[in-house]
Backbone as numpy.savetxt, mean C-alpha at the origin, in Angstrom:
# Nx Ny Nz CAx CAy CAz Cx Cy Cz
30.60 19.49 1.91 29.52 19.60 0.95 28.84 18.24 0.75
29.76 17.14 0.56 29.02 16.17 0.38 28.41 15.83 1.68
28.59 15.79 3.07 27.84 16.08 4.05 26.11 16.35 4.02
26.43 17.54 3.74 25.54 18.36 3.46 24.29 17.68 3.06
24.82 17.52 1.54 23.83 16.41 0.14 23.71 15.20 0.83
24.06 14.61 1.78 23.64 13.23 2.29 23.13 13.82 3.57
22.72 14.60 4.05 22.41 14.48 5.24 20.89 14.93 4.82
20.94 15.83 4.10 19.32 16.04 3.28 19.09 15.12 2.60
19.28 13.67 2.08 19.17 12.72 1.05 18.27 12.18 2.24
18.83 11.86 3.29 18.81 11.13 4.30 17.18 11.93 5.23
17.28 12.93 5.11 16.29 13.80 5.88 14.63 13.46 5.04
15.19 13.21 3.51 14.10 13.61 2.83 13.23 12.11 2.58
14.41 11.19 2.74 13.60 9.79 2.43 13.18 9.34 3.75
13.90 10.08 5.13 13.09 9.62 6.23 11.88 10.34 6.46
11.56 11.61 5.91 9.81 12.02 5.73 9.29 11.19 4.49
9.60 10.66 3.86 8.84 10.00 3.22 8.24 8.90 3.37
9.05 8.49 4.20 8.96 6.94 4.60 7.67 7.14 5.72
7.64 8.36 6.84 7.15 8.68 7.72 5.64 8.95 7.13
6.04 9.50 6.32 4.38 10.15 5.22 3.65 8.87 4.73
4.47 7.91 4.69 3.38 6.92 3.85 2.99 5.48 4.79
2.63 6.11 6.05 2.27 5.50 7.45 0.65 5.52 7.49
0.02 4.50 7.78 -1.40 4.36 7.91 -2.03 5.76 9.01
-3.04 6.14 8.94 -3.31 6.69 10.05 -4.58 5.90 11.10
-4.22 4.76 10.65 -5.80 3.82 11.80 -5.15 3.23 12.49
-6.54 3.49 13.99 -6.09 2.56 15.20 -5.81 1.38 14.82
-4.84 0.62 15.35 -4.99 -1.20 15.53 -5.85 -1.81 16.25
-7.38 -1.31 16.84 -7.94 -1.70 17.24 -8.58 -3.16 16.95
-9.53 -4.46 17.34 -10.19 -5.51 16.20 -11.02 -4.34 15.45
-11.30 -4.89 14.57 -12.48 -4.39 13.48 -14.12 -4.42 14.17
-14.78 -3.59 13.62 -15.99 -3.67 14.44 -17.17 -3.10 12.99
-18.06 -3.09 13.21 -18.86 -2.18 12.63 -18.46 -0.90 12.17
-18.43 0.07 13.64 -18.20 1.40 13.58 -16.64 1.32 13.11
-15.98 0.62 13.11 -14.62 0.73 12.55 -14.86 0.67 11.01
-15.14 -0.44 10.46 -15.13 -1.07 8.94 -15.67 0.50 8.14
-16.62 1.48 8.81 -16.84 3.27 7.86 -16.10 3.90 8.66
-14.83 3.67 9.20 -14.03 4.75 9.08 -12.99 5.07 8.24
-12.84 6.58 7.43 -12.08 6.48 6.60 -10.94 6.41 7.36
-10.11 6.10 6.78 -8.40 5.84 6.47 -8.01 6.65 5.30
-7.00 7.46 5.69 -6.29 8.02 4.95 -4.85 7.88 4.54
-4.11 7.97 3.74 -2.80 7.57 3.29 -2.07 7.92 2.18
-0.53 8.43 2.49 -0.04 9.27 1.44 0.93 8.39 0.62
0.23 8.23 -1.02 0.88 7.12 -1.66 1.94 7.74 -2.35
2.86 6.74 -2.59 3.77 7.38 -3.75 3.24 7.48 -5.19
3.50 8.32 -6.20 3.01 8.43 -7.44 4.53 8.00 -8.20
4.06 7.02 -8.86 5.28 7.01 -9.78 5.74 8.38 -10.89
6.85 8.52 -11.00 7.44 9.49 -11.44 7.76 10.57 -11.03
7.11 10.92 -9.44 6.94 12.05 -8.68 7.71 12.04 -7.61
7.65 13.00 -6.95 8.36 13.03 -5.42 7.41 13.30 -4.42
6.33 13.62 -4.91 5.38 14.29 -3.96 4.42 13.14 -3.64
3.92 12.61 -2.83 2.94 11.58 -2.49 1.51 12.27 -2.82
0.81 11.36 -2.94 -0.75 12.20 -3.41 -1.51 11.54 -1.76
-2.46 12.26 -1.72 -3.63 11.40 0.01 -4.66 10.68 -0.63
-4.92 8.92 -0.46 -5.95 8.47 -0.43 -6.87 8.73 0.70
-7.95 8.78 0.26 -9.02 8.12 1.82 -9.96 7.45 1.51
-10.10 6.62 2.15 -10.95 5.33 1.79 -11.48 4.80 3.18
-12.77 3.60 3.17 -13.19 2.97 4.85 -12.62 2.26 4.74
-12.27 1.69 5.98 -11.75 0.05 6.70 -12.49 -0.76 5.22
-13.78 -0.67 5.07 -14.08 -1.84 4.18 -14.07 -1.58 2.60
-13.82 -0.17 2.62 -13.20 -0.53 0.62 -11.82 -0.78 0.79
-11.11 -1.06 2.15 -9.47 -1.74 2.40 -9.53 -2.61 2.06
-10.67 -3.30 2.85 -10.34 -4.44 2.88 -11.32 -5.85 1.62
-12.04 -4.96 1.04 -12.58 -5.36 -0.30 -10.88 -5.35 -1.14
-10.38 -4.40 -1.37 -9.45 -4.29 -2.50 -8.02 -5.15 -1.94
-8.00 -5.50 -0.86 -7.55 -6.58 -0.31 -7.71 -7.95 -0.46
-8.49 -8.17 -0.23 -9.54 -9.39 -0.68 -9.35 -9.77 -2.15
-9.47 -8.85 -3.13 -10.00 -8.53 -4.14 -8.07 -9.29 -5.16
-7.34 -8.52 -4.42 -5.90 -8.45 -4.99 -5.67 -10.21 -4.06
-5.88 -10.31 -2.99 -5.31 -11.99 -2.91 -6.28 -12.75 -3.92
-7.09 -12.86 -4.40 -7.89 -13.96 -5.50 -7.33 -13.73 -6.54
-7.05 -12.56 -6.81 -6.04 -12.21 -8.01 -4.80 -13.13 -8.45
-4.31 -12.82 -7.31 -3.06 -13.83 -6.73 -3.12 -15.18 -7.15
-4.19 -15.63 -6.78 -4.54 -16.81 -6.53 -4.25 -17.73 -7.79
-5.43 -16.30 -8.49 -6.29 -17.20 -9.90 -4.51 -17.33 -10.85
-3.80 -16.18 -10.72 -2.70 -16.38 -11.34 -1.66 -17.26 -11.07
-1.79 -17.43 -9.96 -0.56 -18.84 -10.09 -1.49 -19.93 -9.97
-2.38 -19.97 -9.71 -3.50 -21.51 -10.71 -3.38 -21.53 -11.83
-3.39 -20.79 -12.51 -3.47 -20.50 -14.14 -2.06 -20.80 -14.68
-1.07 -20.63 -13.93 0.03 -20.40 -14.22 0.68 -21.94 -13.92
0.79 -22.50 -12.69 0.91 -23.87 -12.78 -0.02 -24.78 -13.84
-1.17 -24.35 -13.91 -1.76 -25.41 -15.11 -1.25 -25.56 -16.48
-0.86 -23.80 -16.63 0.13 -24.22 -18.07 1.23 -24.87 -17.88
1.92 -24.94 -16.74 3.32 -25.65 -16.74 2.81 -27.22 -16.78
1.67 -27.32 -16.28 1.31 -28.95 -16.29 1.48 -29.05 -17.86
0.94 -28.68 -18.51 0.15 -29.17 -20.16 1.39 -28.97 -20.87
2.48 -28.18 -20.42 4.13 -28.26 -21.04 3.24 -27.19 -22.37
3.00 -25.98 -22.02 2.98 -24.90 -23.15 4.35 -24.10 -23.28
């Protein structure tokens, strides 16, 4: 029995893992690439079921972009208070 319950534990997190796989070529980026959608099955917190984004190469890579300056501005911000000893 316990078999069983681990071998489906095991079945169910390897489709999941499988489900939340890009579906775009690795091609370089091009024009005709940057409007193609991309689609992708995210996890939802609290859920088991993944929901489907689709989005182009370039609202990827805007919200990409977008999240490293993020990054950025926060540990700038964040070392400057450690300078001033707050």
């Amino acid at each position: 029995m316990k078999n069983l319950v681990l071998s489906c534990t095991l079945a169910l997190a390897t489709s999941l893992v499988a489900a939340t796989a890009w579906s775009a070529d690795t091609a370089p980026p091009t024009d005709a690439s940057k409007s193609k959608i991309v689609c992708k099955n995210e996890a939802t917190l609290g859920s088991r079921l993944p929901h489907r984004v689709c989005k182009t190469q370039a609202q990827l890579d805007q919200e990409k972009q977008n999240a490293k300056e993020a990054t950025n501005e926060f540990q700038r911000d964040g070392s400057q208070q450690l300078e001033k000893g707050s």
